[in-house]
N, C-alpha and C positions, 0 to 999 in steps of 0.2 A: 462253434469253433471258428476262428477267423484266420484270413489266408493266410497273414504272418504264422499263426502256431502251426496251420498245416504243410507249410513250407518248411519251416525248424523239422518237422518232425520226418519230415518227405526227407532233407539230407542227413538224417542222423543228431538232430541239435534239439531237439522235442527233450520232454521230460526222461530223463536217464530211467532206464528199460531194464528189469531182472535180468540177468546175463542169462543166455539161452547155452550155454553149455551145464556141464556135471560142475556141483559143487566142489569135488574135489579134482579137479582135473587138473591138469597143468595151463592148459591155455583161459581158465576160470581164474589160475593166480594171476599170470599177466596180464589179463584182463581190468582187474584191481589193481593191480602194480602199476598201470599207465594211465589209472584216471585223472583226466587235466581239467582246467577250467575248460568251458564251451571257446573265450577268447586265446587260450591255448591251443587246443584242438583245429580252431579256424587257421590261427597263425602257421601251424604243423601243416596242414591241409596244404595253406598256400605255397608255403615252403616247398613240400614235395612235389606239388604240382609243377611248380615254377623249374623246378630240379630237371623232373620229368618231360619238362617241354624243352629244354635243353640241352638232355641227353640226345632227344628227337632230334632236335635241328642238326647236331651236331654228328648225327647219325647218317643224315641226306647228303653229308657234306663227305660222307666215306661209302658212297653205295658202291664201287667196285671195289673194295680192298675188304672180302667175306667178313674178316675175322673183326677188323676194327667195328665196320658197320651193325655186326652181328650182336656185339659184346653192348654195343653203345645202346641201341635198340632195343635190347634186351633190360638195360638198365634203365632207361625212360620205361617200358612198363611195369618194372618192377616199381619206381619211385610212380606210377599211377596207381598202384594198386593200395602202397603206402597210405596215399593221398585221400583216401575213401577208409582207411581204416581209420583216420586220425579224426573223423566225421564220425562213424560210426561204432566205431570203439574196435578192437579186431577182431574179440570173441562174436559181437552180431556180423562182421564184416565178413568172417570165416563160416558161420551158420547159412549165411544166403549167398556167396558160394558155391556152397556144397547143399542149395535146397535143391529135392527134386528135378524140377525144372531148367535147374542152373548147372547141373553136376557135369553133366557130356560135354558142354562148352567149355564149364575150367579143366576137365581134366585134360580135354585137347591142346586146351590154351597151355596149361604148365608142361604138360609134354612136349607141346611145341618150343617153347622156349627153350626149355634143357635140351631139345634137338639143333635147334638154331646154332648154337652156343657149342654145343658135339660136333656139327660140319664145318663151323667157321675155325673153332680151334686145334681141332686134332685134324678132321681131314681136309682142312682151306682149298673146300667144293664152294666154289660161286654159287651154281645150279642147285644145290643142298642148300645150300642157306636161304636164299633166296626162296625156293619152298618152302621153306619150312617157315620165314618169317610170313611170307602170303598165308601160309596155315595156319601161325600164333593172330595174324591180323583179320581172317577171316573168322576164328572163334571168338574173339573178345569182342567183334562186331555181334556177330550170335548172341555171345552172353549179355551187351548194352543192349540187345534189343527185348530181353528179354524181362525189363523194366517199363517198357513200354507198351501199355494195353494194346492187342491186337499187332503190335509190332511185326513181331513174326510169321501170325499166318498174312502179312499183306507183303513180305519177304517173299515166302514161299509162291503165291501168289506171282508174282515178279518175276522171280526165276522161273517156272512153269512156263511161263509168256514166253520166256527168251528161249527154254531149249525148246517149244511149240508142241507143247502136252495140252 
């Protein structure tokens, strides 16, 4: 196999894959329902990325005012999360996830977010939000490490060091 196909295949662009949910499910129909070409999928990818690093910037640019900063931050990793589905289609994007390995980090991450989004717009807490977005930014770091062979025990590792266990 050569690095090109193992690269396609590494972001989701490899040979199209039995969808890994239930035949009859609903997130198995959208699944079909949103199959594009690979230069479609890249274009979507880019698109939302692009979107996604925008909202970001544009989020730094509101870090005292909770609510705007919170909603905007919120929405750059909503359009990152996009950005990986349009690569790997949603139904495999939503599978890994919610694999194993991966489950504690998204459920924190999405919790986190709806929490972010809770402080900044009903009780426009600074110190709430601000936790709460360090807690959405320290899980999705969790969960990208979590791609990364030996990533995390050389995290843990790290941390250990610094609180001096």
């Amino acid at each position: 196999m050569s690095y090109w196909t193992k690269l396609k295949e590494g972001v989701g662009l490899g040979q199209p894959e039995p969808a890994e949910c239930l035949p009859s499910s609903l997130l198995h129909q959208f699944d079909e329902a949103t199959t594009m070409s690979r230069t479609n999928r890249v274009y979507g990818f880019a698109i939302c990325l692009g979107v996604g690093l925008f909202f970001g910037f544009l989020s730094s640019m509101f870090f005292l005012m909770p609510t705007k900063f919170a909603v905007l931050y919120t929405f750059s990793n909503v359009f990152y999360i996009a950005s990986t589905m349009f690569l790997m289609g949603p139904c495999k994007q939503l599978s890994k996830m919610f694999d194993q390995g991966r489950i504690f980090a998204t459920a924190i991450y999405l919790v986190a977010m709806a929490l972010t989004l809770w402080a900044a717009i009903k009780l426009h807490s600074l110190i709430l939000t601000l936790v709460f977005v360090i807690i959405q930014f320290l899980a999705l770091t969790w969960y990208c490490l979590s791609y990364i062979p030996f990533a995390r025990e050389v995290a843990w590792k790290m941390i250990r060091s610094c609180v001096g266990e």
